[in-house]
C-alpha positions in Angstrom: -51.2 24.3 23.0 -48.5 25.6 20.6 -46.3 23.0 18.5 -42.8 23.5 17.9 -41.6 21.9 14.1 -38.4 19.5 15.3 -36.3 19.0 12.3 -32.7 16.8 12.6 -30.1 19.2 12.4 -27.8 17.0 10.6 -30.4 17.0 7.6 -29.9 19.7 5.0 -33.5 22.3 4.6 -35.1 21.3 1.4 -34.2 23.9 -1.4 -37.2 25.9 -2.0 -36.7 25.3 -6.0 -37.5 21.1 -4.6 -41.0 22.4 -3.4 -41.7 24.7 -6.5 -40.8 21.7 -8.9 -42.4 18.8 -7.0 -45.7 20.4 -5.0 -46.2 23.7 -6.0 -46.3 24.2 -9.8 -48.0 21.3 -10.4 -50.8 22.0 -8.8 -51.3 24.7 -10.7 -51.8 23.0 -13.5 -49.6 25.8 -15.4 -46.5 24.8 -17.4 -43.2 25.9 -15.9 -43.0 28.1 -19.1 -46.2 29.8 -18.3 -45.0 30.4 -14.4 -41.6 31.9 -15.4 -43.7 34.5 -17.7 -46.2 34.9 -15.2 -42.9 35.9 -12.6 -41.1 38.4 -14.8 -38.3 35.9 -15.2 -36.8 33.2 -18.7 -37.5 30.1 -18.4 -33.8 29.1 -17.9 -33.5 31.6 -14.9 -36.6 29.3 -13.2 -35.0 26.0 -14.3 -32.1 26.9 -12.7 -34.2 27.3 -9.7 -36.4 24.1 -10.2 -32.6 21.9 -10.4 -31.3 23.5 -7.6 -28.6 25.3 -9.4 -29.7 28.9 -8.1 -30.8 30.2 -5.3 -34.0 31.9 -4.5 -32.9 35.8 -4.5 -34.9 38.4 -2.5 -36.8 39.8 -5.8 -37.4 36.3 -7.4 -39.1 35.8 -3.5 -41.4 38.8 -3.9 -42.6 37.5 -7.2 -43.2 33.9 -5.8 -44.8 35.2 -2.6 -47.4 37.3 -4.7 -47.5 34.4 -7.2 -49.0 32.1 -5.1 -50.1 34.2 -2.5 -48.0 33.1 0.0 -45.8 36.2 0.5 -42.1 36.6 0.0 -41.1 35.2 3.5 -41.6 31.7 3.4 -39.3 31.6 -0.4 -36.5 33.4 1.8 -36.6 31.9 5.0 -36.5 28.5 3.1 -33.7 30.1 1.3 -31.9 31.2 4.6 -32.1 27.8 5.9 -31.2 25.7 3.1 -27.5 28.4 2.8 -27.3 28.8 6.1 -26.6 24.7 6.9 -24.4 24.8 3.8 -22.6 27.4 5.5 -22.4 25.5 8.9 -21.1 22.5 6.7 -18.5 24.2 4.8 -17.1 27.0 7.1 -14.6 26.0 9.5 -14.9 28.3 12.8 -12.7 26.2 14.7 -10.2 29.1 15.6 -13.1 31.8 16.5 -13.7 32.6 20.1 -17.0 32.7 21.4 -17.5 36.3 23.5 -20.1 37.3 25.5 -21.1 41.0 26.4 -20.2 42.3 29.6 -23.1 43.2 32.0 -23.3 46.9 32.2 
């Protein structure tokens, strides 16, 4: 038996600096000084992550993912979701045809 995660659509994805700040620094019992050394990156640069001013970039993922030894996909995809409902929000696509491809 597989389960499927359901999450309401209508409910933005959690900012992946919200799980950093909350669950996953804490419990390393680190500083947030100490992880922003420890990543390669100042202290503001992580701050900005932790207050969900910044996103999440590609390279700050692969230091996150070896980090904590999670790997760099779960800081993107959290990423991807959390600016990809934005998106949906913000973007109005109200005059763009939906096409299909032609069976060859």
């Amino acid at each position: 038996m597989t389960f499927v995660a359901r999450r309401n659509r209508a409910r933005c994805p959690t900012h992946p600096g919200v799980l950093l700040r909350e669950d996953v620094i804490p419990a390393t019992g680190r500083t947030k000084s100490e992880i922003a050394g420890l990543l390669g990156i100042s202290r503001q640069h992580l701050y900005d992550i932790l207050g969900e001013r910044k996103p999440v970039s590609p390279s700050v993922a692969v230091r996150l993912g070896k980090l904590f030894g999670d790997g760099a996909g779960v800081w993107t995809r959290m990423q991807a979701a959390y600016d990809t409902w934005h998106a949906e929000q913000n973007e109005d696509v109200s005059g763009i045809p939906t096409i299909r491809a032609k069976a060859a």
